[in-house]
C-alpha positions as CSV (number, residue, x, y, z in Angstrom):
1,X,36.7,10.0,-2.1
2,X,34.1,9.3,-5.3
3,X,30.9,10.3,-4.6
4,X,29.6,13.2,-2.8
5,X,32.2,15.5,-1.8
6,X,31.8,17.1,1.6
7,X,34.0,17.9,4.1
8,X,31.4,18.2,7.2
9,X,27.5,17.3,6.8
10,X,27.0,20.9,6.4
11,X,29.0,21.2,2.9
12,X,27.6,17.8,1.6
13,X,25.9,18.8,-1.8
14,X,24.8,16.4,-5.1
15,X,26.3,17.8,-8.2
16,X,25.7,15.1,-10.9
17,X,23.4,12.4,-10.8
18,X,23.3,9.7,-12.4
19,X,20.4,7.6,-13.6
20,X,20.2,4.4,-15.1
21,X,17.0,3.1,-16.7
22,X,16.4,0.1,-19.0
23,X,12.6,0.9,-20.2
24,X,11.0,-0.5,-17.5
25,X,7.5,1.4,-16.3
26,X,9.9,0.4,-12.7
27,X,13.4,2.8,-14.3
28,X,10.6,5.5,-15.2
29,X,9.4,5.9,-11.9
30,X,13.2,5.6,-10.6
31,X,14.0,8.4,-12.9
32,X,11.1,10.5,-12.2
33,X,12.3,10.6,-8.2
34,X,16.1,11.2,-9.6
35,X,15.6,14.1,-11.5
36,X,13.4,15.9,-8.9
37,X,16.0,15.5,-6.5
38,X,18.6,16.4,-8.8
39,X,16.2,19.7,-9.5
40,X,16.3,20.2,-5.4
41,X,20.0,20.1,-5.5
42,X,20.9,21.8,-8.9
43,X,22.9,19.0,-10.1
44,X,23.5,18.3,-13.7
45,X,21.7,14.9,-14.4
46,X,23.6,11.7,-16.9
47,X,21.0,9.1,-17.7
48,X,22.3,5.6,-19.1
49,X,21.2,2.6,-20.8
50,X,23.1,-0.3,-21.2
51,X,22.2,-3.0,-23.4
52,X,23.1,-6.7,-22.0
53,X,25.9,-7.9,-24.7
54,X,24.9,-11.3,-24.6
55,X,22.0,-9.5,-25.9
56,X,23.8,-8.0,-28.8
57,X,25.0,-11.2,-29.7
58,X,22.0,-13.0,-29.8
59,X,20.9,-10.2,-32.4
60,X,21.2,-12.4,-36.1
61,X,20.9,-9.4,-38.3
62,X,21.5,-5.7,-38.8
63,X,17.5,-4.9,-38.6
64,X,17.5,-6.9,-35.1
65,X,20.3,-4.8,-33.6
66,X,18.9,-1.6,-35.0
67,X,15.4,-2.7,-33.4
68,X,17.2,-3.1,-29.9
69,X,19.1,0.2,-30.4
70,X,16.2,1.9,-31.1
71,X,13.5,0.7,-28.3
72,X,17.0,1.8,-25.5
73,X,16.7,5.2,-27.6
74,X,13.3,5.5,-27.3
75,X,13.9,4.8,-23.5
76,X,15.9,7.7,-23.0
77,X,14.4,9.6,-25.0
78,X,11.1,9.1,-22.8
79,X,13.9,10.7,-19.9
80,X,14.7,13.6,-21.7
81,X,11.0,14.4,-22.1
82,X,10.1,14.0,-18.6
83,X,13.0,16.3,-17.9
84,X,12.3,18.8,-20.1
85,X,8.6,19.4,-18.6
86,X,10.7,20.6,-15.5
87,X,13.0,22.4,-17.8
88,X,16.0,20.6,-16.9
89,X,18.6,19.3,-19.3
90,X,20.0,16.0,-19.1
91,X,22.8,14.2,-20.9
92,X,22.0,10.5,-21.9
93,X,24.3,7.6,-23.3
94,X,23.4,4.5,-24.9
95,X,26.5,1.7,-24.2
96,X,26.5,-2.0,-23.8
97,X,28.2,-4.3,-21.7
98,X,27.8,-5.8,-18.1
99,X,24.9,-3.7,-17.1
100,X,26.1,-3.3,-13.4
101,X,29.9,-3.1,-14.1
102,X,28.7,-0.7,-16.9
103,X,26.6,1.5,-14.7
104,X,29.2,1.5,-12.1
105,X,31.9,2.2,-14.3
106,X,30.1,5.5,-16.0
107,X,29.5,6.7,-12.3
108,X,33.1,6.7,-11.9
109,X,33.6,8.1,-14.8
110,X,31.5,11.3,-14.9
111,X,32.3,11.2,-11.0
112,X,28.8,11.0,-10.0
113,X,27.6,11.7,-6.7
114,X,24.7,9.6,-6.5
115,X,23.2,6.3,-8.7
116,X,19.8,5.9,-9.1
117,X,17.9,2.9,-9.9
118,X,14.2,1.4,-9.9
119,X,14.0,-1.9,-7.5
120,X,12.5,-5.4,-9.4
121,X,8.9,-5.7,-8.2
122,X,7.3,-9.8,-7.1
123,X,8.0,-13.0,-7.5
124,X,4.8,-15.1,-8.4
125,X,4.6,-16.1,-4.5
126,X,5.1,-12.5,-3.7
127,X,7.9,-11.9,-2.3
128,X,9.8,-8.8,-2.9
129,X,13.3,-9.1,-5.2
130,X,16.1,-6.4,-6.0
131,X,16.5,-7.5,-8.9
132,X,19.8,-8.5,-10.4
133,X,21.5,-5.4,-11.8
134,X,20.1,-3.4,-8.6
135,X,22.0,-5.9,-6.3
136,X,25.0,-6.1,-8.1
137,X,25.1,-2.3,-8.3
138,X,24.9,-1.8,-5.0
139,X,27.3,-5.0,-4.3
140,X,29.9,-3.4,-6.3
141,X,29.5,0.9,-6.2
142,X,31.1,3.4,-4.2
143,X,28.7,5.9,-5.1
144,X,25.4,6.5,-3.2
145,X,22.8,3.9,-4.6
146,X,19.2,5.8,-4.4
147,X,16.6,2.8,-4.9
148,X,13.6,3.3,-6.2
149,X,10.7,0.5,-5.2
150,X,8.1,-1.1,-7.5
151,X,5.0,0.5,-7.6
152,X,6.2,3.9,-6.0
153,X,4.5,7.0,-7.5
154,X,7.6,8.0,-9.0
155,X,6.9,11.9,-8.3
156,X,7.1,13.5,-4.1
157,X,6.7,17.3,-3.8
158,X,9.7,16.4,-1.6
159,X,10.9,14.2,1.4
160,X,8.9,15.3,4.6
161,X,9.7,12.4,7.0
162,X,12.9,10.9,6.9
163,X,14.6,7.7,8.5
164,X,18.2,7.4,9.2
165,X,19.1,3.8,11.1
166,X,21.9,3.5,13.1
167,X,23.6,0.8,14.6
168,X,26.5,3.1,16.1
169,X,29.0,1.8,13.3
170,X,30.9,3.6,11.2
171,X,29.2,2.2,8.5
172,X,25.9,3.5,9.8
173,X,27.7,7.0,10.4
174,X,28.3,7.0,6.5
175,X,24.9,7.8,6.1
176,X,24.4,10.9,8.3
177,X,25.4,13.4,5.9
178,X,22.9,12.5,3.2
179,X,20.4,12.4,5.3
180,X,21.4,15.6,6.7
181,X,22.1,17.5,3.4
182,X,18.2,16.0,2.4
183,X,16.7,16.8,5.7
184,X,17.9,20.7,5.2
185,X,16.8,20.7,1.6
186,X,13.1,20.0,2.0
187,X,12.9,21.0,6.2
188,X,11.9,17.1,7.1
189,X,11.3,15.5,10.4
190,X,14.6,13.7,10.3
191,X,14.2,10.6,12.4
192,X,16.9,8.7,13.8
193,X,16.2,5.1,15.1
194,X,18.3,2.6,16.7
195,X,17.0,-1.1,17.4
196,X,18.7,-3.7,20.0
197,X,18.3,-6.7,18.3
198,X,17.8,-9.6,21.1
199,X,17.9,-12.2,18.6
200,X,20.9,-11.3,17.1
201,X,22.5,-10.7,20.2
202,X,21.5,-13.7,21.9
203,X,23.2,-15.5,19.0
204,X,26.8,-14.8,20.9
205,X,25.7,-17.0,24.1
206,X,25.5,-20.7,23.9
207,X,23.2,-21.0,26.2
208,X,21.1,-18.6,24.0
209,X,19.2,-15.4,25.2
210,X,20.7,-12.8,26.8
211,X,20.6,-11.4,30.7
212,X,18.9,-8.4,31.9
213,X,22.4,-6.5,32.3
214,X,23.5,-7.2,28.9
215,X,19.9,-6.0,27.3
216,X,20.1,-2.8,29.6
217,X,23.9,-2.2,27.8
218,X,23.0,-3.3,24.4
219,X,20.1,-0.3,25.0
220,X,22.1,2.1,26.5
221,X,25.0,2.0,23.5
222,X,21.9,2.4,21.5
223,X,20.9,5.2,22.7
224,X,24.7,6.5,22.9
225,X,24.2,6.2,19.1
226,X,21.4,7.9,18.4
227,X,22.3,11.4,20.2
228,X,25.4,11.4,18.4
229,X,23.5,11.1,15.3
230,X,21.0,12.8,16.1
231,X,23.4,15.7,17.2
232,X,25.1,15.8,13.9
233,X,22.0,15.7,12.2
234,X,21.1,19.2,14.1
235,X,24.2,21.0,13.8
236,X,24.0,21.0,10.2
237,X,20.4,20.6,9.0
238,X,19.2,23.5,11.1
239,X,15.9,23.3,8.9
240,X,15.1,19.7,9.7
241,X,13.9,18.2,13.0
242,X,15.4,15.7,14.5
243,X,12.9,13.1,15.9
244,X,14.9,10.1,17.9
245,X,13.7,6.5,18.7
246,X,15.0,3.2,20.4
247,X,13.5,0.4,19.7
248,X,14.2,-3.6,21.2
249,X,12.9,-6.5,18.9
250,X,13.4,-10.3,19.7
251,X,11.8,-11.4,16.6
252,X,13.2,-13.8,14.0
253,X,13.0,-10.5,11.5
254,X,15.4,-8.7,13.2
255,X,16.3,-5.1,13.1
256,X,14.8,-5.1,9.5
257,X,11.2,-6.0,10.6
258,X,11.7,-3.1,13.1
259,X,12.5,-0.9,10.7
260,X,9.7,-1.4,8.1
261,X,7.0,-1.0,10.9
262,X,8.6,2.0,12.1
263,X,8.2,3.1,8.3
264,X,5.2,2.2,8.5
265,X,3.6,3.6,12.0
266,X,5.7,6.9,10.9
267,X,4.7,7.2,7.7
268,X,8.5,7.7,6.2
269,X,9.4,8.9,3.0
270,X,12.8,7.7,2.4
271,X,15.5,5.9,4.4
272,X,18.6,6.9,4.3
273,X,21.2,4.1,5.6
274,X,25.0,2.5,5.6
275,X,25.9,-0.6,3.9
276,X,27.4,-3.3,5.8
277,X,31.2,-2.9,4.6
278,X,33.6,-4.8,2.3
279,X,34.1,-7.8,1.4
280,X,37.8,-9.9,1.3
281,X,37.7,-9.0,-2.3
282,X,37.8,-5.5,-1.9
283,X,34.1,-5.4,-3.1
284,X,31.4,-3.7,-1.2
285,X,28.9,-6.5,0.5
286,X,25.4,-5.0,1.6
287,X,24.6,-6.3,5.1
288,X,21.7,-8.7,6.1
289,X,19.8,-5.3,7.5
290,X,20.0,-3.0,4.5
291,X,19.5,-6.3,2.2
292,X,16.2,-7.0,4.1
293,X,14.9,-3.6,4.3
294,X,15.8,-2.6,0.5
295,X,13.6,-6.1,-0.4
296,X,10.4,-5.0,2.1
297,X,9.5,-1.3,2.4
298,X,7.5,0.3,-0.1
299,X,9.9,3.8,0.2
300,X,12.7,4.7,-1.6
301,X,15.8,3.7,0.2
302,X,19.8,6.0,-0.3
303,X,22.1,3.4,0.6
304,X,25.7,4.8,1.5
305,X,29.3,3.1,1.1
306,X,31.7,3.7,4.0
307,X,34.0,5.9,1.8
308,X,37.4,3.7,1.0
């Protein structure tokens, strides 16, 4: 599989990471949280810029393209001086292309384990956007996507509280041993939270809503799912401590809405959570859940493929 390469949770490790930053103040803060996790791990750190070639071409003469060259230097050279406070070494490339197919592409190609990227912060009304290249990344990778919200600190002395969502899918179980292999790193309260989403499920009755028998299953295969997470998470994060929680929302938010108050009330570091799957294209499609809670919480989110 690309990507981390485990066998079990227990073996799961991060040996190159790569970030991709664009000179935002949103990429520095992105980058800031990448290389200290990279530093927790010991994995050897690529950080990339691409410049949009429709950009290139709308350069007119030689002066304009060395200008744009040189502010995307400048921009990784601002990474290699943040990395070399910590005294780590990093290895940065300037390309141009596709930003997201380019980004992808290097991941591949230097067989990354994780991606990380910085989240778009507000629209003018407010609400919360991925941005363009942070959606299509994550629409498209098979590598780990670590995002990075707007207005994060961009430093943690390391992840303390940890949220791991689970539906019971396999898609959900993708997740489990990144948020394991964290959890044992830094000895986090590793929680594990399932939430029966009435709304969602009352959506498969005409009549709408759902019975008390159905509710008391759709809880029970809830819980179901978070003891076999939760027991996974154990057996190989012996350093972490698994916290679990079930949850039952009938609000129009959904799961997502859950989630972020959970965040919230629980004061979580980082979320670590599945995609939704694939799409008929062979693509990777992030689900309405993950979508929603990448737009909303102010924590960094580790999204995880299913592996192919």
């Amino acid at each position: 599989m690309k990507g981390a390469r485990f066998e079990t949770e227990r073996e799961m490790v991060y040996d190159r990471v790569l970030i991709a930053v664009d000179g935002s103040d949103e990429a520095r803060r992105a980058a800031r949280r990448g290389l200290e996790l990279a530093r927790a791990f010991e994995a050897d750190v690529d950080v990339v810029y691409v410049i949009e070639r429709s950009t290139l071409h709308l350069t007119r003469t030689e002066a304009e393209k060395s200008r744009l060259k040189e502010s995307a230097e400048a921009a990784l050279g601002d990474i290699e001086a943040l990395a070399s406070e910590t005294g780590q070494s990093v290895a940065t490339e300037l390309t141009d292309g596709k930003p997201a197919v380019r980004i992808s592409e290097c991941a591949t190609e230097r067989n990354a384990d994780l991606i990380v990227v910085g989240r778009q912060g507000q629209t003018g009304v407010g609400r919360r956007l991925l941005g363009g290249v942070t959606e299509k990344i994550l629409n498209r990778s098979e590598v780990p996507v670590f995002v990075v919200p707007d207005g994060d600190s961009g430093s943690t002395n390391g992840y303390s509280r940890l949220l791991v969502p689970t539906d019971g899918s396999n898609n959900a179980e993708a997740a489990i041993p990144h948020g394991a292999a964290i959890g044992q790193h830094h000895g986090s309260d590793v929680h594990v939270l399932n939430v029966a989403d009435l709304q969602a499920a009352g959506g498969m009755f005409d009549a709408g809503g759902v019975d008390t028998e159905f509710v008391d299953r759709l809880e029970e295969r809830g819980r179901e799912a978070v003891e076999k997470v939760s027991g996974r998470i154990e057996e190989a994060a012996p350093n972490a401590t698994v916290m679990t929680a079930t949850e039952r929302t009938a609000s129009y938010g959904g799961a997502a809405d859950t989630i972020r108050e959970y965040v919230e009330e629980n004061e979580i570091d980082l979320i670590v959570m599945g995609s939704h799957g694939r799409s008929n294209l062979g693509r990777h499609v992030i689900g309405s859940v993950a979508s929603s809670v990448l737009r909303t919480v102010d924590v960094p989110v580790l999204v995880v493929t299913q592996p192919s």
